[in-house]
DOKOLSE-219796 format. One record per residue (C-alpha): chain; x, z, y. Coordinates in steps of 0.5 Angstrom, whole numbers, plus 500, padded with zeros to 3 digits. Last residue first. Layout:
! DOKOLSE-219796
{chain A	X X	Z Z	Y Y}
...
This chain:
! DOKOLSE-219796
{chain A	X 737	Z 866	Y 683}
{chain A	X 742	Z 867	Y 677}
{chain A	X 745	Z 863	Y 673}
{chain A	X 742	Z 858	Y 669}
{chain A	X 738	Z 852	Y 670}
{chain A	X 732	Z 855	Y 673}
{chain A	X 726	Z 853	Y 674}
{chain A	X 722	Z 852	Y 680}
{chain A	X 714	Z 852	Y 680}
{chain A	X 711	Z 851	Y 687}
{chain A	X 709	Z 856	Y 691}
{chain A	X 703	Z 861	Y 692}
{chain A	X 702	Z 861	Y 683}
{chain A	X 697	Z 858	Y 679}
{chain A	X 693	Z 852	Y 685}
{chain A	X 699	Z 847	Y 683}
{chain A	X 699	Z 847	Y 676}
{chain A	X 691	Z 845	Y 676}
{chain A	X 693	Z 838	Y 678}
{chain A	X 696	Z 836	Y 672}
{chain A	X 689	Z 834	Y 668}
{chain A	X 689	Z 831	Y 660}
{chain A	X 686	Z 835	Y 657}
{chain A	X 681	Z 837	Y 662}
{chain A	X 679	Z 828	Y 662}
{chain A	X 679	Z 828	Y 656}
{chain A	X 675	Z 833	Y 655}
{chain A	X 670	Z 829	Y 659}
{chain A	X 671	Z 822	Y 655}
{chain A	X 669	Z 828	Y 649}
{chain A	X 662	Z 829	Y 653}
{chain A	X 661	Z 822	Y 654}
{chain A	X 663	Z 820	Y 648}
{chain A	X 658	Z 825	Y 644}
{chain A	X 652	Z 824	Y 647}
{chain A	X 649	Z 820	Y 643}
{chain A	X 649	Z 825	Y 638}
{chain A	X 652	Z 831	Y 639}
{chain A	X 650	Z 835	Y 633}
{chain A	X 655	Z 831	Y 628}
{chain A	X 652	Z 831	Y 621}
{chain A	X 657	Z 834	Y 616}
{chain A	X 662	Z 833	Y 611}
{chain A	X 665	Z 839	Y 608}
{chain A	X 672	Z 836	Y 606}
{chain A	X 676	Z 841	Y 601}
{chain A	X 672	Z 839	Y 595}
{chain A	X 673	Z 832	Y 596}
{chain A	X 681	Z 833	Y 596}
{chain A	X 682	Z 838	Y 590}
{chain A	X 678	Z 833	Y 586}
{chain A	X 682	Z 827	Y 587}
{chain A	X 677	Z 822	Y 591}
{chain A	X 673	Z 817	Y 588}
{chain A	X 667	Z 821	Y 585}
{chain A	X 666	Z 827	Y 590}
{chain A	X 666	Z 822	Y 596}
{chain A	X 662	Z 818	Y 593}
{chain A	X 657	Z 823	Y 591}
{chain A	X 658	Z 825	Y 598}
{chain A	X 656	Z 819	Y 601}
{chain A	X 650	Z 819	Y 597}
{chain A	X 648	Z 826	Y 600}
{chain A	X 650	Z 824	Y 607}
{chain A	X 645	Z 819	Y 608}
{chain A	X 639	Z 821	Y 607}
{chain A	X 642	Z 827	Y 608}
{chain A	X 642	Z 826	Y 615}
{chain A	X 640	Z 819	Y 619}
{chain A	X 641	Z 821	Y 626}
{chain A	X 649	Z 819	Y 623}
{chain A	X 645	Z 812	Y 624}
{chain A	X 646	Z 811	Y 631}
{chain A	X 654	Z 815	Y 632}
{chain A	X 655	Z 821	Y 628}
{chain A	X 659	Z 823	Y 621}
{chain A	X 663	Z 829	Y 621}
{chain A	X 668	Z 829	Y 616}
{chain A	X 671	Z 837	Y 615}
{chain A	X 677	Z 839	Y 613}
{chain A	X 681	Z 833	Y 612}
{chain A	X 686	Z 831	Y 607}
{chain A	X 689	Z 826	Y 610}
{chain A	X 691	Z 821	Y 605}
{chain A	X 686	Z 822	Y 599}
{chain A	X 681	Z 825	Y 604}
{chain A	X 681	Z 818	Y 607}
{chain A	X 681	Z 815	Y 601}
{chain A	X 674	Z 818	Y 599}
{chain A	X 672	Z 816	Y 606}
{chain A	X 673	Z 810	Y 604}
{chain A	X 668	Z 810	Y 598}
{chain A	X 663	Z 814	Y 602}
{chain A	X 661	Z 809	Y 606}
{chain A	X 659	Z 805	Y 601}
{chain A	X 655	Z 810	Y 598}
{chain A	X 652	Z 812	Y 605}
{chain A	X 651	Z 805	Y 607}
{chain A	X 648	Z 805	Y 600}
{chain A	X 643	Z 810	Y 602}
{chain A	X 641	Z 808	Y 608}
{chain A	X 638	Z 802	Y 606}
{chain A	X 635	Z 805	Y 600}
{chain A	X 631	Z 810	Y 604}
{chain A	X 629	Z 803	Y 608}
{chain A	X 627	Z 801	Y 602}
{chain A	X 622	Z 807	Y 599}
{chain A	X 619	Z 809	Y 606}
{chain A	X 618	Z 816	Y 605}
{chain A	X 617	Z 818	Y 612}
{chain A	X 624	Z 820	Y 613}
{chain A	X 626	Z 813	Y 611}
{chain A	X 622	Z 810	Y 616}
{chain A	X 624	Z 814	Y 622}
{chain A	X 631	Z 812	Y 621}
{chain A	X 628	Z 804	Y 619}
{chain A	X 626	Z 806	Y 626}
{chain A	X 631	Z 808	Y 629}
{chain A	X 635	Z 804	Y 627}
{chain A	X 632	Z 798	Y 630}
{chain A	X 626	Z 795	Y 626}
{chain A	X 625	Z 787	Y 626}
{chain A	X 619	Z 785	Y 621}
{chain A	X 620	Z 779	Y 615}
{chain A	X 620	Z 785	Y 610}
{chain A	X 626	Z 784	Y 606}
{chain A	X 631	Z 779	Y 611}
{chain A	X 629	Z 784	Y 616}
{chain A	X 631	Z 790	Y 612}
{chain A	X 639	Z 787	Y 611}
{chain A	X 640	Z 784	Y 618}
{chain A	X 637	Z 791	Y 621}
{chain A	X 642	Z 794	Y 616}
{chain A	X 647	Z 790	Y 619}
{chain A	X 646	Z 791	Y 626}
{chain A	X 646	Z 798	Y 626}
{chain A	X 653	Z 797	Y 621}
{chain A	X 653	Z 799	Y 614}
{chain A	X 656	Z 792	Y 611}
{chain A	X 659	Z 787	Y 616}
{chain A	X 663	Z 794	Y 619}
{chain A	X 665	Z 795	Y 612}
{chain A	X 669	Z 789	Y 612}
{chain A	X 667	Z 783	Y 608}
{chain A	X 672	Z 777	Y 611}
{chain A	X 676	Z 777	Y 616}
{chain A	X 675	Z 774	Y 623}
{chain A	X 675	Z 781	Y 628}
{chain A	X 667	Z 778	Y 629}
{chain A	X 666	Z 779	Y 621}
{chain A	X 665	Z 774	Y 616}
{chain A	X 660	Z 776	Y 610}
{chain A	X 664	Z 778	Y 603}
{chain A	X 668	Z 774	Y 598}
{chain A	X 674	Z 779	Y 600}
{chain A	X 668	Z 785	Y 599}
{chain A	X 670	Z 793	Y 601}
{chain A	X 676	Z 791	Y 606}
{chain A	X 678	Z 796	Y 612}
{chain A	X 675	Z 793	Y 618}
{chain A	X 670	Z 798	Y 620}
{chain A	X 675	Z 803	Y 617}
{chain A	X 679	Z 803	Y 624}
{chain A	X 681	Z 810	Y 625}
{chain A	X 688	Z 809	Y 628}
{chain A	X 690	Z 804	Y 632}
{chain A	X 693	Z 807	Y 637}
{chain A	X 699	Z 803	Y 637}
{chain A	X 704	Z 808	Y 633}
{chain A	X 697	Z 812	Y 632}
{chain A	X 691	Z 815	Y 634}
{chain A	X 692	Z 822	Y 632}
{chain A	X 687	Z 826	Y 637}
{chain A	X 689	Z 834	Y 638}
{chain A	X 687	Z 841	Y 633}
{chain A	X 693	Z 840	Y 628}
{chain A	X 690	Z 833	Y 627}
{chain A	X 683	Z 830	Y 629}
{chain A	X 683	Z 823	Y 626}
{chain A	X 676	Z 819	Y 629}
{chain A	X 674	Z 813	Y 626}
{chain A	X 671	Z 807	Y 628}
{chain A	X 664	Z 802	Y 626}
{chain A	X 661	Z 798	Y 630}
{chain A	X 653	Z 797	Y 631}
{chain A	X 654	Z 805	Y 630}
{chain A	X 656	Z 808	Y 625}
{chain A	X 662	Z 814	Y 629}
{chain A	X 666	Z 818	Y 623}
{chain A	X 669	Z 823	Y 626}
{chain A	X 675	Z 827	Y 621}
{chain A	X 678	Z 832	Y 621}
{chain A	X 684	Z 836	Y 622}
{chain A	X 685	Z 844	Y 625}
{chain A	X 676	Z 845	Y 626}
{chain A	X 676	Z 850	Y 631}
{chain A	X 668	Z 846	Y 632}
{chain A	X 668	Z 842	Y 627}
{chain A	X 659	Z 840	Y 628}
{chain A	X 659	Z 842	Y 636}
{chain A	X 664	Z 843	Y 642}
{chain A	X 670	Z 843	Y 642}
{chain A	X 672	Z 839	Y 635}
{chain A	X 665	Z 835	Y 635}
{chain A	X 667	Z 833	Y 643}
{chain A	X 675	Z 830	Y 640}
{chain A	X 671	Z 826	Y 635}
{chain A	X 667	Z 822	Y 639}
{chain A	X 673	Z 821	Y 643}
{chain A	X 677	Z 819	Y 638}
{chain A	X 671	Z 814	Y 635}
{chain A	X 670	Z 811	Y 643}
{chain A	X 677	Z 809	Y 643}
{chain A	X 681	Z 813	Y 649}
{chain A	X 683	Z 812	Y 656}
{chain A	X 685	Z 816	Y 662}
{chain A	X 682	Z 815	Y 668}
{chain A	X 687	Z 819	Y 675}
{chain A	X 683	Z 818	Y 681}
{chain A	X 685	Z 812	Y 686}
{chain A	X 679	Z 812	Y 689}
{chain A	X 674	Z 811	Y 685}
{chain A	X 674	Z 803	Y 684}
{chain A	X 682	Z 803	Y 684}
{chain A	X 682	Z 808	Y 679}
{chain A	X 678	Z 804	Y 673}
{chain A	X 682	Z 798	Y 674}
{chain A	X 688	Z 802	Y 673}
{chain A	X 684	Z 805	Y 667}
{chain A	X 682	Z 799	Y 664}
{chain A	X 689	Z 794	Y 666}
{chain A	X 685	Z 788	Y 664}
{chain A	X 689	Z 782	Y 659}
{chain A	X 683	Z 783	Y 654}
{chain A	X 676	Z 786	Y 657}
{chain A	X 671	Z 781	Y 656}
{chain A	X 673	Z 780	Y 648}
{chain A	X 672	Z 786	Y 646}
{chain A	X 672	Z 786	Y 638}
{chain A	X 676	Z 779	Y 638}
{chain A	X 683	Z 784	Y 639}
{chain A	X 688	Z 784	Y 643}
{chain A	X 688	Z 792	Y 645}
{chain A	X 684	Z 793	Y 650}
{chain A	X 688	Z 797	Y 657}
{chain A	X 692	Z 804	Y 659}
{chain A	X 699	Z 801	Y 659}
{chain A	X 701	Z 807	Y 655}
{chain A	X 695	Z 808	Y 650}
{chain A	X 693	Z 801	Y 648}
{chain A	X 686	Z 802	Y 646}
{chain A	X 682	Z 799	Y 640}
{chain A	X 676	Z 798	Y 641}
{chain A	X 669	Z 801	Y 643}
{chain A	X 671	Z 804	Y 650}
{chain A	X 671	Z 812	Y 652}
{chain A	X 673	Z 813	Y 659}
{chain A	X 675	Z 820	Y 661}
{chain A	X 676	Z 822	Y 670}
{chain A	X 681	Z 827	Y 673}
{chain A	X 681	Z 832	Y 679}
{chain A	X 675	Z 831	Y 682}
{chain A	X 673	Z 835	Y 688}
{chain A	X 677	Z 830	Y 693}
{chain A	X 671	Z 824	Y 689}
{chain A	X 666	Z 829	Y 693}
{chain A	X 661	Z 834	Y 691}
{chain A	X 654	Z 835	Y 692}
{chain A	X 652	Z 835	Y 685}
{chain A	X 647	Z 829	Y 687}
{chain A	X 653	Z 825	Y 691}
{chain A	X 657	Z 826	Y 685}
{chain A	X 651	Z 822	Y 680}
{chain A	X 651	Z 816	Y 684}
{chain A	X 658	Z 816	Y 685}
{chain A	X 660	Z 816	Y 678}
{chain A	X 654	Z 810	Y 676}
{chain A	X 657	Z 806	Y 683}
{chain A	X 664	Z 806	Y 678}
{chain A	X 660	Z 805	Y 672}
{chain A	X 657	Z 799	Y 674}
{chain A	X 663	Z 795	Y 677}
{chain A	X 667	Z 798	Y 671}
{chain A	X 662	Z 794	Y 667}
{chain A	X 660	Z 787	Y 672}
{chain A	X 669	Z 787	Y 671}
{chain A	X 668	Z 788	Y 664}
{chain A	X 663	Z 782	Y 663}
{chain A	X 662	Z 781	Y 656}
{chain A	X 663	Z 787	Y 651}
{chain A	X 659	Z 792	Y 657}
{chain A	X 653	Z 787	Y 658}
{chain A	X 649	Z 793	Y 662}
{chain A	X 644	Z 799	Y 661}
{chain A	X 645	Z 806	Y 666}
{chain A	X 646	Z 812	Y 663}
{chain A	X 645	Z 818	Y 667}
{chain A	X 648	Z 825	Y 668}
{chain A	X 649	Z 831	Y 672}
{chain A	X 653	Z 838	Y 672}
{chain A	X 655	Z 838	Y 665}
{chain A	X 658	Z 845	Y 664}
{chain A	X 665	Z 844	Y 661}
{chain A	X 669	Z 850	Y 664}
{chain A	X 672	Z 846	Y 669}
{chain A	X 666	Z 844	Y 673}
{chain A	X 662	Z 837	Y 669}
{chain A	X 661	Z 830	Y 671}
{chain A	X 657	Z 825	Y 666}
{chain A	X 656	Z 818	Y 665}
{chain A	X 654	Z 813	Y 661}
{chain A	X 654	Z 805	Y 661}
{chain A	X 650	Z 801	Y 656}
{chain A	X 650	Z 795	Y 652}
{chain A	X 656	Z 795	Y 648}
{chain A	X 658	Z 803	Y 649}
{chain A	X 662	Z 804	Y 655}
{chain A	X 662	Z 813	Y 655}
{chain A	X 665	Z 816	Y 662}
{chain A	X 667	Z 822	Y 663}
{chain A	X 668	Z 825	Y 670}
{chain A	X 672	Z 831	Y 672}
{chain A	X 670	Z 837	Y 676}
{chain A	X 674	Z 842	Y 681}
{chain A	X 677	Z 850	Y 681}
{chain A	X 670	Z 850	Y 686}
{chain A	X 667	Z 850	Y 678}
{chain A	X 671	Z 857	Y 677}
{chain A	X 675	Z 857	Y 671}
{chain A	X 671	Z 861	Y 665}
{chain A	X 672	Z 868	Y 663}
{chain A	X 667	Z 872	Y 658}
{chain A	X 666	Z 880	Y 659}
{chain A	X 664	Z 882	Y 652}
{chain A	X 656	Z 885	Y 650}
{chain A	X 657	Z 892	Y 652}
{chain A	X 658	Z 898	Y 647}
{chain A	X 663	Z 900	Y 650}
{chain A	X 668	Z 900	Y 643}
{chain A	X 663	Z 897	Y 638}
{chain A	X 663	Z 892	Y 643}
{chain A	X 656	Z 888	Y 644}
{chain A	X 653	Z 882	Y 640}
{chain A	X 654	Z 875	Y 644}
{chain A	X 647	Z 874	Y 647}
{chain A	X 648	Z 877	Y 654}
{chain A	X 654	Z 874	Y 655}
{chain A	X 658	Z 877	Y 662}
{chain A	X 661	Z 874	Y 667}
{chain A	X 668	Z 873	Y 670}
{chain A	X 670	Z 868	Y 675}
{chain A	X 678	Z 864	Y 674}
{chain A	X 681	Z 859	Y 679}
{chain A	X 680	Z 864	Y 685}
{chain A	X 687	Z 865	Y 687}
{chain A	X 686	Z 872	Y 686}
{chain A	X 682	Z 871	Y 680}
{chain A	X 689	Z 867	Y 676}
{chain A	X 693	Z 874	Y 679}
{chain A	X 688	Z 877	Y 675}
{chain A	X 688	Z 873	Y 669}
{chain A	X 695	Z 874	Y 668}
{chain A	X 695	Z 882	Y 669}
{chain A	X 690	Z 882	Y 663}
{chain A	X 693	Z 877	Y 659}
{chain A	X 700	Z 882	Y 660}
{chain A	X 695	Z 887	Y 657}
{chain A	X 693	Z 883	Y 652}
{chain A	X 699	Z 882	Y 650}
{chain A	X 701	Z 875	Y 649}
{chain A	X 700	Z 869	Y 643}
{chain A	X 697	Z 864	Y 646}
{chain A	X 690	Z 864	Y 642}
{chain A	X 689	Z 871	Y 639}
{chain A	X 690	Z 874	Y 647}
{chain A	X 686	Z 868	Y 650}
{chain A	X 680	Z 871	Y 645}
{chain A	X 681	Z 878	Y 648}
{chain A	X 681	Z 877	Y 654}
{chain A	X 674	Z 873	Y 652}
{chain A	X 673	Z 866	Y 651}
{chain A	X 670	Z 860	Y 656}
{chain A	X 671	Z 853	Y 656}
{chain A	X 675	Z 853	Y 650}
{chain A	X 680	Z 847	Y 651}
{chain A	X 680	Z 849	Y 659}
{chain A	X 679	Z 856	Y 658}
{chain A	X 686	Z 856	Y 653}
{chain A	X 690	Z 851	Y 658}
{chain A	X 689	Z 856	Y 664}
{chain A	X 690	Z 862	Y 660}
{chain A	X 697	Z 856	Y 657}
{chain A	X 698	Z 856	Y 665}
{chain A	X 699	Z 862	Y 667}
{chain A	X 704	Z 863	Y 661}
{chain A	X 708	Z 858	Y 665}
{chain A	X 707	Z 861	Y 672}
{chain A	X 710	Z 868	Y 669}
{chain A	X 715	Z 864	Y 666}
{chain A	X 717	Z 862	Y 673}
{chain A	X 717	Z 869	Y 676}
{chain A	X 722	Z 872	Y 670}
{chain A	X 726	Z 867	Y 673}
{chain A	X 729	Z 860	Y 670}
{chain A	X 728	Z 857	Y 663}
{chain A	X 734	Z 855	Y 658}
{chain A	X 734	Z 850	Y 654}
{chain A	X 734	Z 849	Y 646}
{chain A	X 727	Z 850	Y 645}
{chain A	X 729	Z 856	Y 639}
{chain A	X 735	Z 854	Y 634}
{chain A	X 739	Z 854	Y 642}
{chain A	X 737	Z 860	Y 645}
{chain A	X 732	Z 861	Y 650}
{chain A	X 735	Z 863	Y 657}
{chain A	X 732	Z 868	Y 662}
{chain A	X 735	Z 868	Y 669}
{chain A	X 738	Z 874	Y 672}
{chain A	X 735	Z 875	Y 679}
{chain A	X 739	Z 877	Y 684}
């Protein structure tokens, strides 16, 4: 007989069940913890979830006796000064599983698989009429999905969740496009029931290109650890990102980071969501390229006016320049109400640099209050136009329940009180 744990009301206010269930518990936040990070020392999880050290030893050890957790060494990481050997990291063992991410932009499909530590194993984009034919769309990607794990080697048992990144607004519970004119192919589709079906029935979970964008700069590149930031993503649309206590905010309805449609000029261009002078309808790709073929009398893509702009043209830098000021105004209001640490700028014309991000800091600096603006580093993003699709992937880590299964020789039981 084994006297069940209880945690006392002012606490969790429920009572947990044996000595042996809380330790599948604390089995799962190890695994958690690798999942989030990739890999981490023992001593790294130790910080992170608060146990022992000796108690995350015994863990992981139990964890590598079920063959989800393998152990390596990291030659460029500096040595101890205890051993004087460079620390031994631990990750999940890619036999643990994969998952899948998938990144819908407006003209293009992109998708990756990775093991469960966040190594991409196989890549590819494919070019499609994504805003106007959803159904052509997820066709695409699904054969994209199994094109790349035919070249991995794995089958669609070995994938234990897929991400999907969609520029629009998401409807979170029934996993679909919002009502909006931004997609206007996709409205009254149920996108991640869709999705699963094409693929086996796999378990896809849905997220705004934007948020997705900003959860791969807090894993992996720019906000790496950031708490709260903010991803903003200037494409031919315009989203943000919100990251909050180390996890994506989207909102009451998933509507949260929408700066391309907030005002800056009433009397200005219509957008396609059918008001008038947004910011998207001003430091937009599609803007910008409007703007510069109006002066010049030549189409330029951004990258070329990206590419212009750094070999000193005087009207393509002037372009970037006011999108930066522009932009940098609601940023500037977005610091006043949410105070991030650190503002990633990504997306096309994120490949711009200082020449954006200078003037847009000096707006920043001018409109917000002083104690926010200097609390936001604002910063490019270094993922580039890999950013969705890698965040579509830690989604799809984030968001997987099938691991719980491999952490323990029985099913988790929790007790109810009394003994056992």
């Amino acid at each position: 007989m084994t006297e069940a744990l209880s945690v006392r009301e002012g606490r969790l206010g429920v009572r947990t069940g044996s000595l042996e269930s809380l330790r599948e518990l604390n089995r799962l936040r190890v695994v958690e913890t690798l999942r989030e990070r990739g890999t981490a020392s023992r001593a790294q999880i130790a910080r992170v979830t608060g146990l022992s050290r000796s108690t995350v030893s015994s863990l992981v050890a139990d964890l590598q006796a079920h063959g989800l957790i393998v152990e390596h060494s990291d030659p460029d990481a500096p040595a101890s000064m205890a051993t004087g050997r460079p620390p031994t990291l631990l990750s999940l063992d890619r036999s643990a599983g994969a998952v899948v991410g998938i990144d819908f932009g407006h003209d293009r499909i992109h998708a990756a698989v990775s093991d469960l530590s966040r190594t991409v194993l196989a890549e590819a984009v494919r070019a499609q009429d994504v805003d106007h034919d959803a159904e052509g769309a997820l066709d695409s990607a699904a054969e994209l999905v199994d094109d790349l794990l035919g070249e991995t080697g794995l089958a669609q048992s070995d994938v234990i969740g897929v991400g999907m990144a969609l520029s629009g607004p998401i409807d979170h519970g029934r996993g679909a496009v919002r009502p909006t004119a931004i997609l206007p192919g996709w409205e009254g589709l149920a996108v991640a029931a869709e999705m699963g079906r094409r693929l086996g029935d796999l378990p896809v979970h849905l997220d705004n290109d934007a948020n997705l964008g900003a959860l791969a700069e807090v894993t992996l590149g720019a906000a790496r650890d950031a708490r709260n930031a903010v991803y903003v993503m200037v494409s031919s649309g315009i989203g943000a990102g919100l990251i909050v206590d180390g996890r994506p905010y989207r909102g009451g309805g998933g509507m949260a980071g929408e700066i391309g449609h907030v005002l800056v000029d009433e009397t200005g261009p219509i957008c396609r969501c059918g008001n008038r002078g947004c910011l998207e309808t001003y430091i937009s790709g599609p803007a910008l390229t409007d703007l510069l073929r109006r002066s010049r009398g030549e189409e330029l893509s951004v990258a070329d006016i990206i590419r212009l702009a750094h070999a000193g043209d005087v009207g393509c830098q002037r372009a970037i320049a006011d999108a930066g000021r522009v932009l940098g105004r609601v940023v500037a209001a977005i610091c006043n109400v949410f105070n991030p640490d650190t503002v990633v700028v990504g997306g096309d014309l994120g490949e711009a640099g200082d020449v954006l991000l200078d003037p847009m800091r000096e707006a920043v600096s001018r409109y917000a209050i002083a104690p926010a603006a200097d609390d936001a580093r604002i910063v490019a993003g270094v993922l580039g136009e890999r950013a969705q699709v890698l965040g579509a992937l830690a989604l799809a880590l984030l968001q997987s329940e099938h691991l719980a299964a491999r952490l323990a020789p029985h099913p988790l039981s929790i007790q109810r009180g009394g003994t056992t």
